[in-house]
mmCIF file of the N, C-alpha and C atoms, coordinates in Angstrom:
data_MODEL
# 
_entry.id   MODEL 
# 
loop_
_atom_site.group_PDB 
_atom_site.id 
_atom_site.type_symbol 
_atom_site.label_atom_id 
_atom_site.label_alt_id 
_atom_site.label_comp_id 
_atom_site.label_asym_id 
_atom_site.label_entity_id 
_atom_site.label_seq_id 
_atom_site.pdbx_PDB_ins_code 
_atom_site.Cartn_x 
_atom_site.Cartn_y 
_atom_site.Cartn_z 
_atom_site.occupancy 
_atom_site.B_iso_or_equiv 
_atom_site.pdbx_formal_charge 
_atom_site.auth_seq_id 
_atom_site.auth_comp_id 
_atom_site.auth_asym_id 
_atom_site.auth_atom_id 
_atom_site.pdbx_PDB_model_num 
ATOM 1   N N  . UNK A 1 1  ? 105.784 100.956 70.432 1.00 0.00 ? 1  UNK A N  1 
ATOM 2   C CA . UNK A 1 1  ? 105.545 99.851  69.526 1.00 0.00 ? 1  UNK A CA 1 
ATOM 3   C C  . UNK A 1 1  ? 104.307 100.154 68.677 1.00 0.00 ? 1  UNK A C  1 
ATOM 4   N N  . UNK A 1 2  ? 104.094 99.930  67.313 1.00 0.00 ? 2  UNK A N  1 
ATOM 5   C CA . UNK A 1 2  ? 103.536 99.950  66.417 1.00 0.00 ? 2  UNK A CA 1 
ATOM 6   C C  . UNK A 1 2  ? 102.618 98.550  66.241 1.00 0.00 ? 2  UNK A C  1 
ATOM 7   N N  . UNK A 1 3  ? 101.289 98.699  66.716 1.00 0.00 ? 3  UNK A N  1 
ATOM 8   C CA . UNK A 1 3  ? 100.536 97.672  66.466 1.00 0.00 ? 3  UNK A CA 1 
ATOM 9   C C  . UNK A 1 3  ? 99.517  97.755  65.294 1.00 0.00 ? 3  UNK A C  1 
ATOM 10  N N  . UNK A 1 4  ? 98.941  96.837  64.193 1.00 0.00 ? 4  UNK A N  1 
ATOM 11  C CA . UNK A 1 4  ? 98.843  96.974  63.318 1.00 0.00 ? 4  UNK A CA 1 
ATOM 12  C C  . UNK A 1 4  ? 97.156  96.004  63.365 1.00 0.00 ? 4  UNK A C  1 
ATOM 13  N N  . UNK A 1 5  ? 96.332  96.465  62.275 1.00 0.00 ? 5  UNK A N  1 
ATOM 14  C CA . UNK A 1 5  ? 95.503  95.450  62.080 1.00 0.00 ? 5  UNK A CA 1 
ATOM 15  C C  . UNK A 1 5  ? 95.197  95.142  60.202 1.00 0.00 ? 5  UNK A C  1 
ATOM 16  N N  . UNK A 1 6  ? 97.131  95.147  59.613 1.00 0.00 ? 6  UNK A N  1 
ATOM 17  C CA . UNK A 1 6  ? 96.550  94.612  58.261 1.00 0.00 ? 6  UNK A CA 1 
ATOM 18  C C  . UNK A 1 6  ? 95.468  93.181  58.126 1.00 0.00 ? 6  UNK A C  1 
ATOM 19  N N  . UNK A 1 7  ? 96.400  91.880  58.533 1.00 0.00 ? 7  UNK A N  1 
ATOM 20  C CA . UNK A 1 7  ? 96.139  90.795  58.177 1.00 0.00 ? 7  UNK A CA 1 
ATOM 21  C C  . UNK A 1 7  ? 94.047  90.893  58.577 1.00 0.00 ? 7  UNK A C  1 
ATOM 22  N N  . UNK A 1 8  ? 93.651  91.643  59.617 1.00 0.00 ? 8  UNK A N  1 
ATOM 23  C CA . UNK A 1 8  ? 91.991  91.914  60.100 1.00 0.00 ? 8  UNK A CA 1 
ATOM 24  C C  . UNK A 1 8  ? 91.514  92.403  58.517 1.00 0.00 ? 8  UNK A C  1 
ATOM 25  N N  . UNK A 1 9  ? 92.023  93.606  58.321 1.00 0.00 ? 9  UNK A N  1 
ATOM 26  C CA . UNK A 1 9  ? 91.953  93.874  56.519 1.00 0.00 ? 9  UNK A CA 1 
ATOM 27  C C  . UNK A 1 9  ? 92.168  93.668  55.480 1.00 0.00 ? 9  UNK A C  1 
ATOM 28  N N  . UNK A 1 10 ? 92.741  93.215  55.011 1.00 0.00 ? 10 UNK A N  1 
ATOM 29  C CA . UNK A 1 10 ? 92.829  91.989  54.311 1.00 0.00 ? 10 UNK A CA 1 
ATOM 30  C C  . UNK A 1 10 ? 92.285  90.529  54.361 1.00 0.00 ? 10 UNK A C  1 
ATOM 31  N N  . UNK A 1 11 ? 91.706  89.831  55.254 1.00 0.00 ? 11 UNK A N  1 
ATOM 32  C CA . UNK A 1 11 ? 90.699  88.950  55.246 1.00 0.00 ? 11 UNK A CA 1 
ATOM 33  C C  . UNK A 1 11 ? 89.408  89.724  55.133 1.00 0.00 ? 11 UNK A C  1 
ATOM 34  N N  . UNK A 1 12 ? 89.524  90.936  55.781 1.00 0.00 ? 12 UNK A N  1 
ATOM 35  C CA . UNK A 1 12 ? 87.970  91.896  54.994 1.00 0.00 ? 12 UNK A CA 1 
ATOM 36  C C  . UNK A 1 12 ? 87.719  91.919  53.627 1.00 0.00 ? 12 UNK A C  1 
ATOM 37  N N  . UNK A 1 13 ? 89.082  92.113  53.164 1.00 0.00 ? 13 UNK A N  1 
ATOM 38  C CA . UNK A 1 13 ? 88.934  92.313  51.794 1.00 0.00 ? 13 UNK A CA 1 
ATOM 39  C C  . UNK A 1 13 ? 89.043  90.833  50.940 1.00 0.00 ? 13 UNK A C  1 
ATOM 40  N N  . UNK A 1 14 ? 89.404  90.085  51.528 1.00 0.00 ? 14 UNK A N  1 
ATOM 41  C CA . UNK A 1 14 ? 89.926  88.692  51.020 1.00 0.00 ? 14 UNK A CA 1 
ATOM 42  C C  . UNK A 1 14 ? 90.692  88.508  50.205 1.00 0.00 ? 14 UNK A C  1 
ATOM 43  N N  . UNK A 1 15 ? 92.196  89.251  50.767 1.00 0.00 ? 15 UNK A N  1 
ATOM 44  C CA . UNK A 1 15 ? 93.164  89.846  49.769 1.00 0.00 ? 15 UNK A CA 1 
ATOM 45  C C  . UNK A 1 15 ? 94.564  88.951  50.362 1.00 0.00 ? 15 UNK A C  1 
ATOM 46  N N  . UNK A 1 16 ? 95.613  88.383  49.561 1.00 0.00 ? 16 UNK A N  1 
ATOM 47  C CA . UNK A 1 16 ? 96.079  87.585  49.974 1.00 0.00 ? 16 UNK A CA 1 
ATOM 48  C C  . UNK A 1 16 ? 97.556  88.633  50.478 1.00 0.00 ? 16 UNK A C  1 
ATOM 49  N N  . UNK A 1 17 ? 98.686  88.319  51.257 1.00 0.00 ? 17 UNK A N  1 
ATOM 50  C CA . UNK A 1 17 ? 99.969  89.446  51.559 1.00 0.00 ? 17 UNK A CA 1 
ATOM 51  C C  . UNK A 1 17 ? 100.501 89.903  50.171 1.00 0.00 ? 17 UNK A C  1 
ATOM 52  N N  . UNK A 1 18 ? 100.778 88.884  49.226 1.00 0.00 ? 18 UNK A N  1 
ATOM 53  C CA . UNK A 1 18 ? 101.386 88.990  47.958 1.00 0.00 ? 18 UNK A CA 1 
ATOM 54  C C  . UNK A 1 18 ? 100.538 90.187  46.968 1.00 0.00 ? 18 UNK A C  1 
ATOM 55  N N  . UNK A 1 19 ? 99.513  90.005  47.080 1.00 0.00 ? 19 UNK A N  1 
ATOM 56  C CA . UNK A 1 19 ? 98.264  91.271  46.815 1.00 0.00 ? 19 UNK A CA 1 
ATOM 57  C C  . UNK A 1 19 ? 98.303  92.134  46.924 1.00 0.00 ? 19 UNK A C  1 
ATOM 58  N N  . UNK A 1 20 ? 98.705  92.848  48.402 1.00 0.00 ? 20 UNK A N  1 
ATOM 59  C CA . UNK A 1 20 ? 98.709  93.451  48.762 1.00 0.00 ? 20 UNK A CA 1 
ATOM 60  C C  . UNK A 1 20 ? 99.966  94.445  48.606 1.00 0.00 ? 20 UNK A C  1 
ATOM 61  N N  . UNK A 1 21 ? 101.504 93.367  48.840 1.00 0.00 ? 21 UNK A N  1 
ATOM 62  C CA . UNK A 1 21 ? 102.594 93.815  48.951 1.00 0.00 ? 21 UNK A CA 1 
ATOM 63  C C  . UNK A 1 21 ? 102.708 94.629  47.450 1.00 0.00 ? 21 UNK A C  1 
ATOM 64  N N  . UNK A 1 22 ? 102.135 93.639  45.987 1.00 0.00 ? 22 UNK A N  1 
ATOM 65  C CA . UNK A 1 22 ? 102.292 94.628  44.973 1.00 0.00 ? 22 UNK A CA 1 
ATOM 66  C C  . UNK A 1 22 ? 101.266 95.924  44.906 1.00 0.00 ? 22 UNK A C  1 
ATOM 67  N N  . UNK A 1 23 ? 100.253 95.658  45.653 1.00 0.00 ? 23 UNK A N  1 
ATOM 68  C CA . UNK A 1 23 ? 99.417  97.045  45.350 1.00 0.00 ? 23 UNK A CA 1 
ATOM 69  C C  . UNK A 1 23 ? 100.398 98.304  45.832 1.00 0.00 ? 23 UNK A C  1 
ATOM 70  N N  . UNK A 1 24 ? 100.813 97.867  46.912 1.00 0.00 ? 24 UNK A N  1 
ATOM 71  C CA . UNK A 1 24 ? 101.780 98.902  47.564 1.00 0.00 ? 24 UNK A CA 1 
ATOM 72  C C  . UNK A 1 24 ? 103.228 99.446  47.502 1.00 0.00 ? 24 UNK A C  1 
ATOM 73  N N  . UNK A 1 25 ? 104.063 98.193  46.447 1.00 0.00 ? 25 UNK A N  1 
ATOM 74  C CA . UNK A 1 25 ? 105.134 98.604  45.641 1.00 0.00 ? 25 UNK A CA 1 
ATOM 75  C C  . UNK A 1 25 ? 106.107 97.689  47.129 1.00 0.00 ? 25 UNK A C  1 
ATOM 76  N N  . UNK A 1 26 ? 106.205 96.613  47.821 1.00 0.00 ? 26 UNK A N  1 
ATOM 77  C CA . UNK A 1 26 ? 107.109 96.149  48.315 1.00 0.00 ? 26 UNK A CA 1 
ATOM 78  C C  . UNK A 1 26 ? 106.722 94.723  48.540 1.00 0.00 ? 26 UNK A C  1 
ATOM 79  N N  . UNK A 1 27 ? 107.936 93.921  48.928 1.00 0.00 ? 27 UNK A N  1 
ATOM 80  C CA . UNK A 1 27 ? 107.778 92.338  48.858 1.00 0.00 ? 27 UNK A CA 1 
ATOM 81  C C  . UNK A 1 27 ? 106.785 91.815  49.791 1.00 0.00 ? 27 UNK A C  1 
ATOM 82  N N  . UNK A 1 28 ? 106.470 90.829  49.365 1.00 0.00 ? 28 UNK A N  1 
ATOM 83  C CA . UNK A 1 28 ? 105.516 90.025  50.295 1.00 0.00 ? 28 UNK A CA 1 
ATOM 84  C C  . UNK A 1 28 ? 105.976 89.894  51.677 1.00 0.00 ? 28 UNK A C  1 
ATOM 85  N N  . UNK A 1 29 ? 107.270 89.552  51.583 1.00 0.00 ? 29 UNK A N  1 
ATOM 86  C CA . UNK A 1 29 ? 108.039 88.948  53.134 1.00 0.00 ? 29 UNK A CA 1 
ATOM 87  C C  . UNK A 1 29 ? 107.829 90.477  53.773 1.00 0.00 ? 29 UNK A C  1 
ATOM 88  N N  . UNK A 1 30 ? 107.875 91.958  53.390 1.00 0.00 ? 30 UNK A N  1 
ATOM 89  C CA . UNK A 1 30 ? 107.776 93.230  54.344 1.00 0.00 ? 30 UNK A CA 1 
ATOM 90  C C  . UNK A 1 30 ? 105.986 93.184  54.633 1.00 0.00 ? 30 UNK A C  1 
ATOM 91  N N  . UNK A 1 31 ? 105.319 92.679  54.056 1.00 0.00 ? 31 UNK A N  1 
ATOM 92  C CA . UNK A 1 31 ? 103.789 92.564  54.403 1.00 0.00 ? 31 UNK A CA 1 
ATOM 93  C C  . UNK A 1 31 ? 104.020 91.487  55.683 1.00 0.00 ? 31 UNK A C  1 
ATOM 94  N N  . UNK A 1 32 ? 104.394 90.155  55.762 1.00 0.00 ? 32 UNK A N  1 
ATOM 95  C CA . UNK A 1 32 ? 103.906 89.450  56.636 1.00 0.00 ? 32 UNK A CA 1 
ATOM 96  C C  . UNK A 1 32 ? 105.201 89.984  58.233 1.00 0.00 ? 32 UNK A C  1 
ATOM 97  N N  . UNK A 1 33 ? 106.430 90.465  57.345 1.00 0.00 ? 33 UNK A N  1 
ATOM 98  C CA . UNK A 1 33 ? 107.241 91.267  58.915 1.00 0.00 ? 33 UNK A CA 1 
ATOM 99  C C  . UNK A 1 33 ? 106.390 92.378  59.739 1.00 0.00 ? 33 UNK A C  1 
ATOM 100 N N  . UNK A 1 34 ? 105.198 92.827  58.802 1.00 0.00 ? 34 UNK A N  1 
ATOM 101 C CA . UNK A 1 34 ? 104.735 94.074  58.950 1.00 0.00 ? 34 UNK A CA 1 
ATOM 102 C C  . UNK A 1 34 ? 103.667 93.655  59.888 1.00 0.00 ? 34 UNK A C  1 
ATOM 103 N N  . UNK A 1 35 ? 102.804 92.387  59.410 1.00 0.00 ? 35 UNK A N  1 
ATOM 104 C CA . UNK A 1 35 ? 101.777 91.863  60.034 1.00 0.00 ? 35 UNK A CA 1 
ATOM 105 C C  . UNK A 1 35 ? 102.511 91.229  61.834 1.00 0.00 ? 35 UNK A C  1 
ATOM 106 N N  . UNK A 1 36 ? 103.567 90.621  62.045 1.00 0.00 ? 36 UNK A N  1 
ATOM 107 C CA . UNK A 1 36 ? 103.874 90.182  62.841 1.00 0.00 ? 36 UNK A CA 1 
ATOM 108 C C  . UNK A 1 36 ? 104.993 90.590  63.700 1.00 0.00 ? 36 UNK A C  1 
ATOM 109 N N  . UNK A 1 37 ? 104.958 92.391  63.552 1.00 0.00 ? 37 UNK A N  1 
ATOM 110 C CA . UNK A 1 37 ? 105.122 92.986  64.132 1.00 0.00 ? 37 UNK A CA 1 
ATOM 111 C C  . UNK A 1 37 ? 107.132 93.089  64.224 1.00 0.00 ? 37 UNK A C  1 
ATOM 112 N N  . UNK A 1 38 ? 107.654 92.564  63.129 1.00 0.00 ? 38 UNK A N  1 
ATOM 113 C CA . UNK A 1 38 ? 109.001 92.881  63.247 1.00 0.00 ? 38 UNK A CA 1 
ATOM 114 C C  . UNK A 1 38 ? 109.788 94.121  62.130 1.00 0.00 ? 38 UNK A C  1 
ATOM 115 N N  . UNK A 1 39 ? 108.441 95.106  61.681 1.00 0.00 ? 39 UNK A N  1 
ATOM 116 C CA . UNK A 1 39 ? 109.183 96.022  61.003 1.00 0.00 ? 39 UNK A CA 1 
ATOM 117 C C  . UNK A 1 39 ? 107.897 97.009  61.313 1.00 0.00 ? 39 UNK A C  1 
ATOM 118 N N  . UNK A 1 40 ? 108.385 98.080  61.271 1.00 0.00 ? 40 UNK A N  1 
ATOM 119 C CA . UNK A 1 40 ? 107.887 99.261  61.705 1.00 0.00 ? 40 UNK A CA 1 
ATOM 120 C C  . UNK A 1 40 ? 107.721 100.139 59.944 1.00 0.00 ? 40 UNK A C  1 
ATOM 121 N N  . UNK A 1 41 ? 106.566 100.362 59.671 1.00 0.00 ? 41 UNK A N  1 
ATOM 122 C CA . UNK A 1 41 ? 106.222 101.031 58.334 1.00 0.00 ? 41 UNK A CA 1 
ATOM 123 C C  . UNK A 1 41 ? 106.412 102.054 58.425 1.00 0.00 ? 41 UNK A C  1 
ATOM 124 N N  . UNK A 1 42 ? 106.995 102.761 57.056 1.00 0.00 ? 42 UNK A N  1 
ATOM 125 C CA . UNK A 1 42 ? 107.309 104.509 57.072 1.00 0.00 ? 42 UNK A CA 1 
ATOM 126 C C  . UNK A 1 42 ? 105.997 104.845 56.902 1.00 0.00 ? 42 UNK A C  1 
ATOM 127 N N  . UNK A 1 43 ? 105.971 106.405 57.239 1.00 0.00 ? 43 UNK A N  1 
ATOM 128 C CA . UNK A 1 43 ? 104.997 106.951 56.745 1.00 0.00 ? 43 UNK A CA 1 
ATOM 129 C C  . UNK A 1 43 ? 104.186 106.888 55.555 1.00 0.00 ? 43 UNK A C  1 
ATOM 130 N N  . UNK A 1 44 ? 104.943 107.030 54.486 1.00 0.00 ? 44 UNK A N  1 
ATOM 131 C CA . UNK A 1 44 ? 104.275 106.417 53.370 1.00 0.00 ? 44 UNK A CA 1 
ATOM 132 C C  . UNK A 1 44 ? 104.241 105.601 52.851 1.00 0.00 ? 44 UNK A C  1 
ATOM 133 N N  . UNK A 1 45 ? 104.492 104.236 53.096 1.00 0.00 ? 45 UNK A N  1 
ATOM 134 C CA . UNK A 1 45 ? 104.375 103.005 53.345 1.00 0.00 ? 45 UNK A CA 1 
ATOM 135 C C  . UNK A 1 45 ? 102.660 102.540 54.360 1.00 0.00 ? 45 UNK A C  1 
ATOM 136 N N  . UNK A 1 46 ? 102.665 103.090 55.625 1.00 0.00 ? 46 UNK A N  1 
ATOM 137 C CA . UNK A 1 46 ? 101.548 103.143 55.822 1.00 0.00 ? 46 UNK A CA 1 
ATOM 138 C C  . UNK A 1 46 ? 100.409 104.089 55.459 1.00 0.00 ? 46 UNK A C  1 
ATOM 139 N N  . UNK A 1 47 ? 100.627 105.063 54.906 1.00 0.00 ? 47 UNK A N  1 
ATOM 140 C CA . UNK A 1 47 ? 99.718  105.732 54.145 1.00 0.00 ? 47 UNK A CA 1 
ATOM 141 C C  . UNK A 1 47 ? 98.969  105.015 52.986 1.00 0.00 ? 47 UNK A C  1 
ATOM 142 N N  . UNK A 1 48 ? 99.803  104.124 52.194 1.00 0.00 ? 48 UNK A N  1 
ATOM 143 C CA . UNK A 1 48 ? 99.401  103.255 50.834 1.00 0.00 ? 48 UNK A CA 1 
ATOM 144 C C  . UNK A 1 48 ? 98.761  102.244 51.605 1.00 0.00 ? 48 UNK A C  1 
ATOM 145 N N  . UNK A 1 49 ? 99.267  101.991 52.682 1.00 0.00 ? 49 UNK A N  1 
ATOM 146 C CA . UNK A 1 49 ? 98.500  100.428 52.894 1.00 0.00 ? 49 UNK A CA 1 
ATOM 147 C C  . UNK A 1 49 ? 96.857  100.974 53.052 1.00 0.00 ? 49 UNK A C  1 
ATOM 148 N N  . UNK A 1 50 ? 96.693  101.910 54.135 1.00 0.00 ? 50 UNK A N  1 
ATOM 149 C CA . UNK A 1 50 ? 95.504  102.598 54.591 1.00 0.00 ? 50 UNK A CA 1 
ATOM 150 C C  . UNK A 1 50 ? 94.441  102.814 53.144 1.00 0.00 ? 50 UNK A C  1 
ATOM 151 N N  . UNK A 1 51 ? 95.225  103.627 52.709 1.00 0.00 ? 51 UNK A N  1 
ATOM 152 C CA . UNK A 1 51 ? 94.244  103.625 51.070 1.00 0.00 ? 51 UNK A CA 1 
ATOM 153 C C  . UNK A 1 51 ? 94.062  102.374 50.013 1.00 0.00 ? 51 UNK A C  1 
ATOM 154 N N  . UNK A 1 52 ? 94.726  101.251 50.270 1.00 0.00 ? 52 UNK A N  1 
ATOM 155 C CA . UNK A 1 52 ? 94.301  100.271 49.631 1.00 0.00 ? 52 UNK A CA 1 
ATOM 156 C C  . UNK A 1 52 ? 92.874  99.516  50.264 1.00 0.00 ? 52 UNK A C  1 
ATOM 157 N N  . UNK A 1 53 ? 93.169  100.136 51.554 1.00 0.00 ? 53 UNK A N  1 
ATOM 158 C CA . UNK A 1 53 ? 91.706  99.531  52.503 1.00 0.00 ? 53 UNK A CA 1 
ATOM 159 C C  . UNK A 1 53 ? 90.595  100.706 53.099 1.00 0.00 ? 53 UNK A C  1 
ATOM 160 N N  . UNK A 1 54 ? 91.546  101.615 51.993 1.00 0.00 ? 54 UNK A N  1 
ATOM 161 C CA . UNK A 1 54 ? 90.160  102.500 51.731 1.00 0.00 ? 54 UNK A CA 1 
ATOM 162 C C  . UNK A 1 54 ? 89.682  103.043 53.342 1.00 0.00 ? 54 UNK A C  1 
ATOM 163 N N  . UNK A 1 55 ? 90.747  103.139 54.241 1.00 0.00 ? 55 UNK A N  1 
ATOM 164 C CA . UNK A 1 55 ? 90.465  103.951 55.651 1.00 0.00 ? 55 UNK A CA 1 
ATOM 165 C C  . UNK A 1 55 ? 91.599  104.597 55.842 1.00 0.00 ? 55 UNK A C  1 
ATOM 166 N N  . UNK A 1 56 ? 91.759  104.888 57.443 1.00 0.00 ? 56 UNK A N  1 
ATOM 167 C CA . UNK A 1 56 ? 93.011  105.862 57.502 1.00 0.00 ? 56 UNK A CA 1 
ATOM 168 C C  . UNK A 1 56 ? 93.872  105.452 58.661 1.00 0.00 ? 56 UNK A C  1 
ATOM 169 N N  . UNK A 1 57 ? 95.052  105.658 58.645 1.00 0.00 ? 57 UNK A N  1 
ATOM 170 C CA . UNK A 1 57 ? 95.936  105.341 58.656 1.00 0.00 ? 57 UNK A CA 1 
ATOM 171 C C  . UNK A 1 57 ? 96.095  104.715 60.302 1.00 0.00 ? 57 UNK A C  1 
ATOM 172 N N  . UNK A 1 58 ? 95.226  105.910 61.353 1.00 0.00 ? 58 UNK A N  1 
ATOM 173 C CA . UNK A 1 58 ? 94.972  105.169 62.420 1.00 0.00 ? 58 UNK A CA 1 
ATOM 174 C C  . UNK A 1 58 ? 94.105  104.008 62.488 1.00 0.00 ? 58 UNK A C  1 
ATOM 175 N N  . UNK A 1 59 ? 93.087  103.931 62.109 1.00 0.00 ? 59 UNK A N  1 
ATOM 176 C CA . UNK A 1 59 ? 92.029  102.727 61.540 1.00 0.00 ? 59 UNK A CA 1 
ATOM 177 C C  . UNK A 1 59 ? 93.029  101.102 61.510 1.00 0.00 ? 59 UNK A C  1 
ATOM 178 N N  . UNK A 1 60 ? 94.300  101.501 60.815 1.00 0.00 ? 60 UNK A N  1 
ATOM 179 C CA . UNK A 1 60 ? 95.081  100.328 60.879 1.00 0.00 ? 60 UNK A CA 1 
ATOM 180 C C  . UNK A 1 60 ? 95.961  100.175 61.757 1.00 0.00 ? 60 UNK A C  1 
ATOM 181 N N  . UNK A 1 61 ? 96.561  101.317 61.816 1.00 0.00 ? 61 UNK A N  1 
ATOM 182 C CA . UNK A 1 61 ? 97.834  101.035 62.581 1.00 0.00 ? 61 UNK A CA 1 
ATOM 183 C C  . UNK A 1 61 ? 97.735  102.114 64.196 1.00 0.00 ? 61 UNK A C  1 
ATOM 184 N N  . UNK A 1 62 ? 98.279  101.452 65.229 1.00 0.00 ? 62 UNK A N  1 
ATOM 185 C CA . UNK A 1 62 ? 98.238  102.293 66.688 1.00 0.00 ? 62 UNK A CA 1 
ATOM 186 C C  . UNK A 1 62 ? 99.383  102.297 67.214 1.00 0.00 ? 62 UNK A C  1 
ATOM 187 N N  . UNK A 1 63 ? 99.818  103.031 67.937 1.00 0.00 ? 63 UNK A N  1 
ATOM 188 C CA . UNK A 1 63 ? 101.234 103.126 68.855 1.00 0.00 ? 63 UNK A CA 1 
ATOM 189 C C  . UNK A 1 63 ? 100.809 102.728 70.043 1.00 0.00 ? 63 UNK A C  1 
ATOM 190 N N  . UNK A 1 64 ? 100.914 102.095 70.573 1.00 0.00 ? 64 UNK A N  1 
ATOM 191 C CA . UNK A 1 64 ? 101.578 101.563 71.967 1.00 0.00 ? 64 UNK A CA 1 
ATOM 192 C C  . UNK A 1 64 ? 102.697 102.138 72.839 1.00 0.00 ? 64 UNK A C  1 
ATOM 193 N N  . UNK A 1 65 ? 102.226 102.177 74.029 1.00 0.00 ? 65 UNK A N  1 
ATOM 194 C CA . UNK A 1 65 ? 103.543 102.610 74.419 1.00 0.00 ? 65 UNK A CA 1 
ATOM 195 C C  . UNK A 1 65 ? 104.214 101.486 75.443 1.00 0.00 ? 65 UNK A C  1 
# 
């Protein structure tokens, strides 16, 4: 399982899902599935998110096992 800490980054940044979802080229509703853990991000999907918050890619996101 893929655990995530957008929504922690994005209140860092004080950036709203809709914000975010266009910085990164997908809908708002795949930001908040993403935040609450019912979609699993591709690689480069989480690569863009990471560089919009300006860290890396583990920084946001962790595997679980």
């Amino acid at each position: 399982m893929i655990k995530n800490r957008i929504k922690e980054y994005r209140a860092k940044f004080d950036m709203k899902q809709e914000e975010l979802a266009e910085k990164v080229g997908v809908r708002r509703e795949t930001i908040g599935n993403l935040e609450k853990g019912r979609y699993n991000p591709s690689l480069v999907l989480a690569w863009k998110i990471a560089k919009v918050f300006n860290t890396s890619i583990e920084d946001v996101f962790t595997v679980e096992e």
